[in-house]
N, C-alpha and C positions, 0 to 999 in steps of 0.2 A: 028717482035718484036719491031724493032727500029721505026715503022711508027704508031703502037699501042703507045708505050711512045709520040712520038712527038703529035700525036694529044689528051691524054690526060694533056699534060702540056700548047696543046692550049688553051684546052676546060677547064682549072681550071680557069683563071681569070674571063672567061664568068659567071660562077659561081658564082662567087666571087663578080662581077658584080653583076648580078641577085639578090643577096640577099640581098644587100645594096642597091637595090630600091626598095626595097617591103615597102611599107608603113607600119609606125607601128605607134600605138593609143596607148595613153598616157593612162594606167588605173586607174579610181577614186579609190581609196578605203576609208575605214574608216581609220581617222588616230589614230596614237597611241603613244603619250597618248590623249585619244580622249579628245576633249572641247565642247564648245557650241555655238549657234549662237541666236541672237534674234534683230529683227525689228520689224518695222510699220512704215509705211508712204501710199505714193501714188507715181502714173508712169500715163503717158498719154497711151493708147493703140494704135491699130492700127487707130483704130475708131475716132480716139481722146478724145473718152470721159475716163473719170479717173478710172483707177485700182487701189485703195485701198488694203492694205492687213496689217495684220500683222501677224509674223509667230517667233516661238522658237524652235531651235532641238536641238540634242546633243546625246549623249551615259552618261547614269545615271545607275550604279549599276549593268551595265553587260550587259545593254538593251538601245533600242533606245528609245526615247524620245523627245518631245515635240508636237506642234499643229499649226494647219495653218489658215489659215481666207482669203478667198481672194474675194471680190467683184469689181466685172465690169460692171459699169454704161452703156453697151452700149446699152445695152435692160431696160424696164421698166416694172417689177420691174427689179434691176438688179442680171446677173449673180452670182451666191453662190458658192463658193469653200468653205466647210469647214472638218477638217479632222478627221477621228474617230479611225487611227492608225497611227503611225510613223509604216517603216519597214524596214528604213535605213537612215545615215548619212556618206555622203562620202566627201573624200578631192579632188581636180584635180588639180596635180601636176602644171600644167600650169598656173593655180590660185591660188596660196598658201593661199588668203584672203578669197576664197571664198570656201561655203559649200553648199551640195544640200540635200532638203530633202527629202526625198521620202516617200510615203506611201498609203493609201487608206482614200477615201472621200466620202462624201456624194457632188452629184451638183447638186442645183434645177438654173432650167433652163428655160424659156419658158414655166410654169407653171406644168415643173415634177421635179421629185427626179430621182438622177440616181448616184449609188453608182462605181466610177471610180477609177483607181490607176492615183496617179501625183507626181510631180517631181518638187521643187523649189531651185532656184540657187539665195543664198544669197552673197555678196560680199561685206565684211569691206574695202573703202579704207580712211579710216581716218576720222577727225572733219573736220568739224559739219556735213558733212555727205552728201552731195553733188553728191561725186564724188563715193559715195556708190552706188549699182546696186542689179535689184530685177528682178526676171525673172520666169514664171512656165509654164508648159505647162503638157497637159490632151489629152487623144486620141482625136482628133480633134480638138484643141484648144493648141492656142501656143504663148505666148505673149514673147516674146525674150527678151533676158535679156539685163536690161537698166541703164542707171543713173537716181539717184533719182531726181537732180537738173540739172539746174537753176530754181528754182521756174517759173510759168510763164503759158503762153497756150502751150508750146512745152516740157515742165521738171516736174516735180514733188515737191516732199519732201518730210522727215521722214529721217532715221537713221538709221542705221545697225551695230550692235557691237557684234564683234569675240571675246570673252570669253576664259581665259586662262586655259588650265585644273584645275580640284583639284582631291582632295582623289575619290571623291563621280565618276569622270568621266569616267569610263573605261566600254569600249563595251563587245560586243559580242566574245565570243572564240570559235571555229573559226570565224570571219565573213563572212557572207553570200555572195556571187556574186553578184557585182553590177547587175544580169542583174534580181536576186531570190532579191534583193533590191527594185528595180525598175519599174521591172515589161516589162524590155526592154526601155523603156521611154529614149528617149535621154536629155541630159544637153539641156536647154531652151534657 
């Protein structure tokens, strides 16, 4: 009995241990009271050639809401993101500025259409809009999320503005899982 106690009063900090290193992920959700997000500008890509985009989301009337735009110069004509459902708006806690949109799109590409889910990470950090960050990525396609500026061959420009709730702003009841939002799609 006494060898039984002593080797569970070894074996609890191990434990104890053990579960304070398990790693744990911050999870997005929609926030509440939900708001909106909307930009437009440009991002250099990997390629260096220019990612254009402009994009609005939010939760409107119980539902998700708004649309995306995103063209990448790195092919001729260039790549199309354009989107034909919002099917989520989420916060990440680690970004308070920033919101990601998720939804499903049409991408002509390479001379097709191909209807994909995607996932864009907007980021307000203040005027005039610099130090703002635009980021999306699509099954196989991932442009990581950047700052807009310094103007120039390596920066961008354009503008990003987080939106304070109103009456009209309020989502979904229950909301969906980041993952029935997204589609699985990680933050870009």
């Amino acid at each position: 009995m006494r060898r039984t106690t002593i080797y569970r009063l070894a074996a609890a900090p191990l434990f104890v241990i053990a579960a304070l290193m398990v790693p744990t992920a911050d999870a997005h959700f929609v926030p509440a009271p939900c708001d909106f997000i909307t930009g437009g500008g440009w991002v250099i890509g990997d390629s260096l050639a220019k990612v254009n985009f402009g994009a609005h989301g939010g939760c409107k009337h119980g539902a998700f809401w708004g649309h995306v735009n995103v063209l990448d110069h790195t092919t001729s004509p260039p790549g199309h993101l354009k989107s034909t459902e919002i099917t989520g708006y989420l916060m990440d806690p680690a970004y308070p500025n920033a919101r990601d949109i998720c939804g499903i799109g049409e991408v002509t590409y390479n001379g097709g259409t191909y209807t994909m889910r995607f996932r864009v990470r907007m980021e307000d950090n203040g005027e005039p809009g610099g130090n703002d960050r635009f980021g999306v990525r699509l099954p196989g396609y991932d442009l990581s999320t950047r700052e807009l500026g310094p103007p120039g061959p390596t920066g961008g420009g354009g503008n990003i503005q987080l939106h304070k709730p109103n009456p009209s702003t309020w989502g979904p009841s229950p909301a969906p899982s980041e993952d029935q939002m997204c589609g699985g799609l990680a933050t870009p």
